[in-house]
C-alpha distance (Angstrom), angle and dihedral (degrees) to the residues before:
residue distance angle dihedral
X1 . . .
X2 3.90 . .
X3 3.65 149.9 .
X4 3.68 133.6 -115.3
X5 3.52 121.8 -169.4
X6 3.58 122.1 -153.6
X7 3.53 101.8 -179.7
X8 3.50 151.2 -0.4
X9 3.82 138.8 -113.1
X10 3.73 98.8 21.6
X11 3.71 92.8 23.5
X12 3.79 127.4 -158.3
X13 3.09 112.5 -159.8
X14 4.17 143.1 170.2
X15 3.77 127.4 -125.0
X16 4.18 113.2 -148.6
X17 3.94 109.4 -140.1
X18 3.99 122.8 -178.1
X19 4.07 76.3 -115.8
X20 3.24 110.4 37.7
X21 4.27 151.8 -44.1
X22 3.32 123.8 -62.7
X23 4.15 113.2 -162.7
X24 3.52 116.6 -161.3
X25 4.56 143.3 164.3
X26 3.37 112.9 -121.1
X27 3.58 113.1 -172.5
X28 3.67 118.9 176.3
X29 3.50 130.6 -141.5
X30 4.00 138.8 -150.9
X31 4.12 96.2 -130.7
X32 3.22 124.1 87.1
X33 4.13 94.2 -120.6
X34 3.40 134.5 130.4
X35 3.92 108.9 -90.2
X36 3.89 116.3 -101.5
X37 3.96 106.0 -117.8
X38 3.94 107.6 -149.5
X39 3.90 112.4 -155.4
X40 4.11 114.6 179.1
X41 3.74 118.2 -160.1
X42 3.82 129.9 -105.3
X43 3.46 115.2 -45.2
X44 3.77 92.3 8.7
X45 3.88 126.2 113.0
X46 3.72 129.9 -152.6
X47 3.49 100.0 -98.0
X48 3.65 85.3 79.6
X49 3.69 96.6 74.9
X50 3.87 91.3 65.9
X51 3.14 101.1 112.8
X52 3.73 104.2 34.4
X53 3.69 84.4 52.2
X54 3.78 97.9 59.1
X55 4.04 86.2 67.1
X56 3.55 94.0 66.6
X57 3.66 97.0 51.4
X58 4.05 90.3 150.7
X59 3.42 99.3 61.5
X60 4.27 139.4 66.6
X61 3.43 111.7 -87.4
X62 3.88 123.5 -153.9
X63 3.75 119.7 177.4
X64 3.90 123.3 -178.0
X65 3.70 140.9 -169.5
X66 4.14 112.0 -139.0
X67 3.63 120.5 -124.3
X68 3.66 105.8 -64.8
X69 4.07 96.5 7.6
X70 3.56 128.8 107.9
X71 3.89 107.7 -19.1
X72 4.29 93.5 -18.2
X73 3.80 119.2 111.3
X74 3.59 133.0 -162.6
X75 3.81 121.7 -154.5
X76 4.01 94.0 170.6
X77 3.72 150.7 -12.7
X78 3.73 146.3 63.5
X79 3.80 111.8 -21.0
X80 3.48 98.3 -153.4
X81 4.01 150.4 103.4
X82 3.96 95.1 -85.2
X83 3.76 85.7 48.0
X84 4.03 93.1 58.7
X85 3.87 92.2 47.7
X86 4.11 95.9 45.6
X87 3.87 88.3 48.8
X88 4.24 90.5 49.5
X89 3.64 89.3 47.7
X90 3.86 89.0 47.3
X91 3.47 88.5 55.8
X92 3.75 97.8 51.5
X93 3.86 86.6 54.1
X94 3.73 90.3 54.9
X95 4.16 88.2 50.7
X96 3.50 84.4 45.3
X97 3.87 84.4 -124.6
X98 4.12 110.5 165.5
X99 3.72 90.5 -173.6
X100 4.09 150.4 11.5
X101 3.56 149.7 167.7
X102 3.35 118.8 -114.6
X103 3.80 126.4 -140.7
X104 3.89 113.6 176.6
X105 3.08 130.6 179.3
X106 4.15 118.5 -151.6
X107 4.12 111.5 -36.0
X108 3.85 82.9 -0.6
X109 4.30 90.0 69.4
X110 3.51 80.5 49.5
X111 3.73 102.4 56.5
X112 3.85 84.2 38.8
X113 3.98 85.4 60.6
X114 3.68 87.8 45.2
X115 3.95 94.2 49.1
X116 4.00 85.3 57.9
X117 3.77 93.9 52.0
X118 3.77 94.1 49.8
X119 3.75 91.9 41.7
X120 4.11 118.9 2.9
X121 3.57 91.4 171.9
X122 3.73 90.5 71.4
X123 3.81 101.9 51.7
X124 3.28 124.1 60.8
X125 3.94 97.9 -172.7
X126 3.52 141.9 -11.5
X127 3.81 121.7 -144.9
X128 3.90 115.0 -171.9
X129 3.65 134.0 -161.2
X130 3.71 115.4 -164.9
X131 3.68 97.7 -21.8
X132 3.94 112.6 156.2
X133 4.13 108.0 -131.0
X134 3.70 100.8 178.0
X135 3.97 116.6 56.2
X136 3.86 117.2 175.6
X137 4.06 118.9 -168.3
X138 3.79 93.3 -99.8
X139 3.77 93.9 55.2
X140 3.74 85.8 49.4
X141 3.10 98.2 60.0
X142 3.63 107.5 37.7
X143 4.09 84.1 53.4
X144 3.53 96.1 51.4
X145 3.94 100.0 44.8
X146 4.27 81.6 46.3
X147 4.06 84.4 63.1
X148 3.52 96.9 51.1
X149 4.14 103.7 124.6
X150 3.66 98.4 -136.4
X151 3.70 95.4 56.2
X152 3.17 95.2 39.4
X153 3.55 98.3 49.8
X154 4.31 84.1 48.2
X155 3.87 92.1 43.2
X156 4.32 88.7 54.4
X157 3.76 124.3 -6.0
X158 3.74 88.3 -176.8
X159 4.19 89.2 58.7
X160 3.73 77.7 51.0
X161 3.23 102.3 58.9
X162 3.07 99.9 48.7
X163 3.61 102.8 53.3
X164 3.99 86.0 52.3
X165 4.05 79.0 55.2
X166 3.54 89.0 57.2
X167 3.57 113.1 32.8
X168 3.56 95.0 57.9
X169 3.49 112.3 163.8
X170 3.90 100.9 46.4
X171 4.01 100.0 24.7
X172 3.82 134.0 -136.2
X173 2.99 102.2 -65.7
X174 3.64 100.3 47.2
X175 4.40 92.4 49.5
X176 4.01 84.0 55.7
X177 3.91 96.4 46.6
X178 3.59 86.4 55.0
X179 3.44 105.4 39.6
X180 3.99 89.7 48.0
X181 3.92 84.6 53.2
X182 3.44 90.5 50.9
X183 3.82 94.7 54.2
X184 3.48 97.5 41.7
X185 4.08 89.8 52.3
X186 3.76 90.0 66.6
X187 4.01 84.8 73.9
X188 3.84 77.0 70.0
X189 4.26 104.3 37.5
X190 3.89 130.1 -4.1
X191 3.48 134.0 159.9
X192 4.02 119.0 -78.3
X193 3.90 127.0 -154.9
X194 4.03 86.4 -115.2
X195 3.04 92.7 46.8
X196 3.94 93.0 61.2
X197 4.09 89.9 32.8
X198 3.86 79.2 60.6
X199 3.74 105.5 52.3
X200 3.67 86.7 52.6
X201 3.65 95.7 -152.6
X202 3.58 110.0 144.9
X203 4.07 121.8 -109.2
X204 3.74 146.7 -146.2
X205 3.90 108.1 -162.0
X206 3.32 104.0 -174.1
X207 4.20 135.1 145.8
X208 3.87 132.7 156.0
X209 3.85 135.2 -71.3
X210 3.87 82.0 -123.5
X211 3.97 99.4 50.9
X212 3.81 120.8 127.4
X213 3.66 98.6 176.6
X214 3.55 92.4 44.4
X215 3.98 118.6 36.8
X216 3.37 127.8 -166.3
X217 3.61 96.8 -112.9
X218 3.63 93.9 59.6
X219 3.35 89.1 51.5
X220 4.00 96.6 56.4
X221 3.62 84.7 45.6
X222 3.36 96.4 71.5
X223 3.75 98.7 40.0
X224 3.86 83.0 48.6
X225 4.15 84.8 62.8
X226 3.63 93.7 49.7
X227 3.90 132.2 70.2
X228 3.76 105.9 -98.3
X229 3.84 89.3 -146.3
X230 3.57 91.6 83.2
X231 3.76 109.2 10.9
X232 4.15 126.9 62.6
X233 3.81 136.4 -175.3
X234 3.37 136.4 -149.9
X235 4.09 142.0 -164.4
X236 3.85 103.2 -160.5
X237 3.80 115.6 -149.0
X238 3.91 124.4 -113.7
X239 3.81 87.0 2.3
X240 3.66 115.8 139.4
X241 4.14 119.7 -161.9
X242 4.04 94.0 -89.9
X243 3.78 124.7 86.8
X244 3.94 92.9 -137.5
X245 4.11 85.2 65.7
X246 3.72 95.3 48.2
X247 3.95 118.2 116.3
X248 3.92 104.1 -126.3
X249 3.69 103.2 -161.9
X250 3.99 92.1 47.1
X251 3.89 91.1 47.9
X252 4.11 89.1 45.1
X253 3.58 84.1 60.0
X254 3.24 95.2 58.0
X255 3.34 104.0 45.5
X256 3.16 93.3 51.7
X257 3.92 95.1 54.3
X258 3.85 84.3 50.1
X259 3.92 98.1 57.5
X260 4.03 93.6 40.3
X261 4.02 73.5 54.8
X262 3.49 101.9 59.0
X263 3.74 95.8 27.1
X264 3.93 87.7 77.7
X265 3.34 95.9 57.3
């Protein structure tokens, strides 16, 4: 693997996989912190954590585009969950970047939880948005068939478009396939409570009052299977299941609560 920078200051810059090319912001930071690790959800692309990144303006900030989102291609290999969190931790050993915190928003809070079960020592915390814990064969499915590109692109050729505006190095087409592979593989392997009980890397579960992916129950569910010690959850008001509609300054806050939580531990 290697790096390419293509510019400097707020850099933007392109991991080389075997499989494929991971694009990423890195912007660098005077304190001596751990790096905040940006991961946006399924069909998302960095840009979207522009504005939630402006209220951290002390810390590292590194922003990436999944395999075959945004500017990221794929040219091989598993498209699934593990996949994601191998690649992120790839690219922290290319930075040279022992540790982060992870803020995710949607499937990217879940491949932050699966980064810290393949490798705790690397992740300090995880703060989701949105991100849906508990998957049952039905709700795979019916996801899954929903990201098929044909219907989708027959259900709403404007939503169409403007994922092809987005994902512009692989296409459409090409962001759906995998994301729909990605779903379906958690028929195969997803996330378990002991399986986050056992990294022991502490946890903000949080999602808005508005949610319909994610409700609030699920949420406290989750928290409920955790020691509250270390771990907190959140229902944010007015928020709907998108990033755009999140309110910044209230979800600062409670970050911020969360990681003066788990820094006394």
């Amino acid at each position: 693997m290697n790096l390419n920078s293509t510019s400097k200051g707020k850099n933007r810059m392109q991991l080389i996989l075997n499989d494929g090319e991971i694009a990423y912001d890195y912007t660098t930071s005077a304190q001596e912190q751990a790096p905040v690790l940006f991961l946006h959800g399924a069909l998302g692309v960095r840009g979207q954590f522009e504005g939630l990144r402006k209220q951290f303006p002390e810390r590292s900030h590194l922003a990436v585009d999944f395999p075959s989102h945004g500017g990221s291609r794929v040219t091989g290999g598993a498209m699934n969950c593990e996949r994601l969190a191998r690649d992120m931790l790839a690219l922290l050993d290319a930075l040279d970047l022992k540790r982060v915190d992870v803020v995710g928003h949607s499937m990217g809070g879940y491949v932050g939880l699966a980064m810290a079960h393949l490798a705790p020592a690397r992740v300090n915390t995880v703060a989701t948005f949105g991100t849906k814990f508990y998957w049952d064969d039905a709700t795979i499915s019916k996801t899954a068939a929903e990201l098929d590109p044909e219907t989708l692109r027959a259900k709403s050729s404007r939503y169409y478009d403007a994922l092809a505006a987005a994902h512009t190095a692989a296409g459409a087409d090409q962001a759906l396939t995998f994301t729909q592979s990605l779903i379906a593989d958690f028929a195969r392997w997803r996330l378990n409570e002991e399986m986050v009980r056992a990294a022991n890397v502490p946890l903000l579960a949080s999602a808005g009052d508005r949610d319909t992916m994610v409700p609030a129950a699920e949420v406290m569910r989750l928290y409920a299977a955790l020691d509250p010690k270390w771990n907190a959850a959140a229902i944010v008001p007015g928020a709907p299941h998108p990033l755009q509609q999140l309110p910044l300054e209230c979800f600062e806050h409670i970050v911020r609560r969360f990681w003066s939580l788990a820094a006394g531990r």
